[in-house]
C-alpha positions in Angstrom: 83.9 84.1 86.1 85.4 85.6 82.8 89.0 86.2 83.0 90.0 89.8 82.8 91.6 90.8 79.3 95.5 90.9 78.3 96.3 94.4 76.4 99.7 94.3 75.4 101.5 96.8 73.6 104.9 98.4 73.3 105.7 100.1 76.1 103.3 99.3 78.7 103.9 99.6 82.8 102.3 97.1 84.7 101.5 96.3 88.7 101.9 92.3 88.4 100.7 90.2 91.1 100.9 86.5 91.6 99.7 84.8 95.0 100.3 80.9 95.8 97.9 78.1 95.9 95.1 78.3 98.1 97.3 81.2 99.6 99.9 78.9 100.8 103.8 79.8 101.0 105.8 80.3 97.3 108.6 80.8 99.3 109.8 78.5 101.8 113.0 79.5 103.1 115.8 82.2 101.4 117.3 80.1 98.6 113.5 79.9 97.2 113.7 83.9 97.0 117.0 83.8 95.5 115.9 81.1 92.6 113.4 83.3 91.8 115.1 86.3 91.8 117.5 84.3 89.2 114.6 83.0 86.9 113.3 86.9 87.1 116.5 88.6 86.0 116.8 86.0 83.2 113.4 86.7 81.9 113.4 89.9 82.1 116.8 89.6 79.7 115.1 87.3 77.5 111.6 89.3 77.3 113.2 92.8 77.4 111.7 93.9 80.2 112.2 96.4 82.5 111.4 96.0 86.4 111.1 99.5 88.4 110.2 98.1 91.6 109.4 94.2 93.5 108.9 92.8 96.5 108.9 89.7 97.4 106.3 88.2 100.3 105.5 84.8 101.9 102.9 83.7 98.9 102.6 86.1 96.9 105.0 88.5 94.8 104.5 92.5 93.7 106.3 93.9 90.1 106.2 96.7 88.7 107.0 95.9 85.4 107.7 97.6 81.7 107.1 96.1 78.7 109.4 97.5 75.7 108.2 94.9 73.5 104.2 93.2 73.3 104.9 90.3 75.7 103.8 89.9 78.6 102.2 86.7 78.7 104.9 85.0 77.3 107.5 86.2 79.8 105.0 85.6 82.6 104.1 81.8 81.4 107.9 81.3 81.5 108.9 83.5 84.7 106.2 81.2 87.0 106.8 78.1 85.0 109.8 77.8 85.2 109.8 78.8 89.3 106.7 76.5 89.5 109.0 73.1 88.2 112.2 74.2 89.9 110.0 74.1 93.2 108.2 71.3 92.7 111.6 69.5 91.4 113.4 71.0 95.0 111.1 70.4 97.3 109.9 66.9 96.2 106.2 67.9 94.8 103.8 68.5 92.3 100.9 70.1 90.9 99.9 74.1 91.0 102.1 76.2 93.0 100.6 79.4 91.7 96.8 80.3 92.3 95.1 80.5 88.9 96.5 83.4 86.4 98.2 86.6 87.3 97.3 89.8 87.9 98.0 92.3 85.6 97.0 96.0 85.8 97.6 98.6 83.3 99.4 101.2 84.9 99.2 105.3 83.9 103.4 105.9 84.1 102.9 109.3 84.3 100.6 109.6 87.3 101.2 106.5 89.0 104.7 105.0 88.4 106.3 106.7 92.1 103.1 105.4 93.8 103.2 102.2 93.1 106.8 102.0 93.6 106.2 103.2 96.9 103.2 101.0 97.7 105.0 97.7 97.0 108.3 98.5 99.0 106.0 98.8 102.0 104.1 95.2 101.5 106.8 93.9 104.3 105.9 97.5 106.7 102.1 96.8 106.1 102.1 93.1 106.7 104.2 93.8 110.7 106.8 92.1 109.4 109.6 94.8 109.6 109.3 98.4 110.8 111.0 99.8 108.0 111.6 98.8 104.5 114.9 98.7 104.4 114.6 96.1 107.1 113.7 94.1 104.2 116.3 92.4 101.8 113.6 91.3 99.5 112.6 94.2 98.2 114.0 96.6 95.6 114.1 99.5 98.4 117.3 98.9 99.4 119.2 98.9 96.0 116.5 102.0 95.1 118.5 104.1 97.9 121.9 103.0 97.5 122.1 100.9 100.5 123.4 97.6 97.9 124.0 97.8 94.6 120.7 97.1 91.6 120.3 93.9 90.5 120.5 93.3 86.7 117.5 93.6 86.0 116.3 96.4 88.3 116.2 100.2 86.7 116.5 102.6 89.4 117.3 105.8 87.2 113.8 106.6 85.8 112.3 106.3 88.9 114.8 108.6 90.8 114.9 110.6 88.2 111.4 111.8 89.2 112.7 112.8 92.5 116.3 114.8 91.9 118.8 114.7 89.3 121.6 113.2 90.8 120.9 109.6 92.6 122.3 110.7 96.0 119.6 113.4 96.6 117.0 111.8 94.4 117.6 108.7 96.9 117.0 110.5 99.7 113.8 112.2 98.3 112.5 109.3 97.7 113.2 107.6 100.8 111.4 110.8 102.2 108.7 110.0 99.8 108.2 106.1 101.2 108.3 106.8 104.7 105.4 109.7 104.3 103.7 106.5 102.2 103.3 104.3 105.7 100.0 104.8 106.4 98.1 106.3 103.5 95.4 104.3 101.4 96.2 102.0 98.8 96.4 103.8 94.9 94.7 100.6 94.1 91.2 102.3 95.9 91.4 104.3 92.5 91.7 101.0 90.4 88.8 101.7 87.3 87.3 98.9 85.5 89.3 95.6 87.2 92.6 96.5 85.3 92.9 99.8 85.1 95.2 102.5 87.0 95.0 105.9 85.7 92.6 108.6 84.6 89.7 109.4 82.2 91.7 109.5 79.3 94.3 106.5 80.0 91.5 104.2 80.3 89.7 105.4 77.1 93.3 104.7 75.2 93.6 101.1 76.8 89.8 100.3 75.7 90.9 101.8 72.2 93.9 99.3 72.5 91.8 96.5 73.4 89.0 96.9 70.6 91.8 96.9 68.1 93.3 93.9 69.2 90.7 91.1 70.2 87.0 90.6 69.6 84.0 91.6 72.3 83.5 88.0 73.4 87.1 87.9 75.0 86.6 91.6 76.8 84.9 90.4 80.3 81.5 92.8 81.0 83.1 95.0 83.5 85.8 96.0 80.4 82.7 96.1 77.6 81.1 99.1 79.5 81.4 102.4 77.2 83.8 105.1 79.1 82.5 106.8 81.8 81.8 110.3 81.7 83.1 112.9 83.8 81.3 113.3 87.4 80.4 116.3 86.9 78.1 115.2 84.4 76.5 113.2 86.6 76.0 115.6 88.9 74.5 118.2 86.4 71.7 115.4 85.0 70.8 114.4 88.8 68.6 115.7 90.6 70.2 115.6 94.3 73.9 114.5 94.9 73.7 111.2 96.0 71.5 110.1 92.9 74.9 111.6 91.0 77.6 109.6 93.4 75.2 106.3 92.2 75.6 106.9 88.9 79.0 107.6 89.0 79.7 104.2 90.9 77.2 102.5 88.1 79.1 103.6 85.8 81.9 101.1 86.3 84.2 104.0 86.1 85.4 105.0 89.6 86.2 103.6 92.6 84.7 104.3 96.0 87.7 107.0 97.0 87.7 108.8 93.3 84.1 109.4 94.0 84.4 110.5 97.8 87.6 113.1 96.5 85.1 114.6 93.9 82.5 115.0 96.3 84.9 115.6 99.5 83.4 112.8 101.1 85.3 109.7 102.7 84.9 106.5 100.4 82.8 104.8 103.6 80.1 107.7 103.2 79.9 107.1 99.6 79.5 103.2 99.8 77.0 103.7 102.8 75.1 106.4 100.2 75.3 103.6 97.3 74.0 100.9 100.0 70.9 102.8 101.1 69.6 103.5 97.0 70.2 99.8 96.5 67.3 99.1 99.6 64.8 101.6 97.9 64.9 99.9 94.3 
């Protein structure tokens, strides 16, 4: 299977995902968490980076990560290579800790920065592990609303900042705003193209970035496709609506749920709709 393409550039926001060996544990006890919490922070000094929101799980880790400076593979070879020997070194073993490369997806800050730093504080909520996600030390929830102070390397401000403009009633909007978040579908239904969170436009932009900087032979097929076009295209060169919804999905540019929100449909109508022209042909 290719491997899906880097884009790096000044300033990008990233969802960053990284999920242990044959899914085991990456964590073992508390002092694993804090080690990599201390590896994180100095990365993120070293690289530049800014970190808007984490959680961290049983084997696997969520960031939401900003990249002032083009670097993200650099940081991210150090940030789980160093973890991955200090582990090994701890807890007498060898060999992958981490299960192949990490995740990366390009993230639209303007339309998706709040959701994501909402989806990842409720990993722990999700998974039946707490309740509540301040039940959760682990997380960047509690330091988002003031119950202990940011680490070092966490920047709360921009992200309240979308809610209020002081941090005591931005805190509580956007503890408002998690707790309405328990529940809901994941943004990542949305996800276009493997890598890519954000509309029409954003995803033209990161293709532009991506021609600029590598050749077609590192871009994996999914990422080669030409931009989709609007739906309503589709749906004014079909002849019924569900020949539309198929070319839409064929597309490579939208998910299941984008489709269903165009056509007010839920996303299980649409993939039953796709699933019945694929028996005709």
């Amino acid at each position: 299977m290719a491997r899906s393409l880097r884009i790096e550039f000044k300033g990008a926001l990233y969802h960053l995902t990284s999920r242990g060996n044959r899914r085991e544990e990456i964590y073992l006890h508390d002092k694993d968490r804090w080690n990599f919490l201390r590896i994180f922070s100095e990365t993120c000094e070293h690289y530049n980076w800014i970190c808007h929101a984490y959680c961290l799980m049983g084997n696997h880790y969520h960031i939401l990560l900003e990249t002032p400076e083009a670097n993200l593979s650099r940081g991210m070879r150090q940030l789980n290579g160093v973890y991955t020997q200090r582990f090994n070194r701890k807890h007498d073993r060898v060999g992958h800790l981490f299960q192949g490369r990490y995740k990366a997806v390009l993230v639209d800050k303007e339309s998706y920065l709040r959701e994501l730093a909402r989806y990842i504080v409720l990993n722990p909520v999700r998974a039946g592990l707490v309740k509540k996600p301040e039940e959760w030390r682990w997380s960047s929830y509690r330091a988002t609303v003031g119950i202990v102070g940011p680490e070092a390397f966490l920047n709360i401000d921009f992200l309240l900042a979308i809610f209020a403009d002081t941090r005591p009633e931005a805190a509580k909007r956007y503890a408002k705003f998690v707790s309405k978040g328990i529940g809901l579908p994941s943004p990542f239904e949305k996800l276009q193209q493997q890598v890519y969170l954000g509309d029409e436009a954003f995803v033209e932009r990161m293709l532009g970035f991506a021609g600029e900087k590598c050749s077609l032979r590192e871009i994996p097929k999914a990422q080669r496709r030409p931009a989709a076009k609007k739906i309503s295209h589709y749906l004014e060169t079909s002849s019924t609506r569900d020949e539309a919804i198929c070319m839409a999905y064929q597309s490579g540019g939208y998910s299941l749920a984008a489709i269903g929100e165009h056509f007010d449909l839920h996303y299980s109508r649409v993939s039953r709709i796709i699933s019945q022209a694929k028996g005709k042909t």
